[in-house]
C-alpha angles and dihedrals in degrees: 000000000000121000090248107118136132134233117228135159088356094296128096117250128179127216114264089231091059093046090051098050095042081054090049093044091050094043089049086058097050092048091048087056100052088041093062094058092060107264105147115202074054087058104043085049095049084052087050088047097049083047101051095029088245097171086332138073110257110262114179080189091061089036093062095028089056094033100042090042086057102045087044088046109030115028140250094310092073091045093062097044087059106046094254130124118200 
């Protein structure tokens, strides 16, 4: 987490907004690491997280790379899942 905090009361505190997109940052990590050993629901959510800049930058590239790799592979399912038609 960044060094922004804040000191009240004599105790170090550190700004929600901070706490929430460190979480983001670190879930969109785990996610990435369980994507990349083919879990799928992984794989169709790491695609979500790279469109809507979920603890990631968006990145259209990734979110066609992740989401076309699961409709071609793994069926219509995932295309739906990810927003995509075949």
């Amino acid at each position: 987490m960044e060094n922004s905090s804040l000191i009240l009361d004599g105790q170090k505190r550190v700004p929600l907004g901070l706490v929430v997109s460190d979480c983001a940052k670190r879930w969109f990590q785990d996610t990435l690491k369980e994507a990349k050993t083919g879990d799928i629901t992984m794989q169709v959510l790491v695609g979500q997280m790279y469109f809507n800049g979920y603890g990631v930058p968006k990145d259209v590239e990734k979110v066609l790379s992740f989401s076309l790799f699961d409709c071609l592979f793994y069926g219509s399912l995932c295309c739906f899942l990810s927003g995509f038609s075949l």
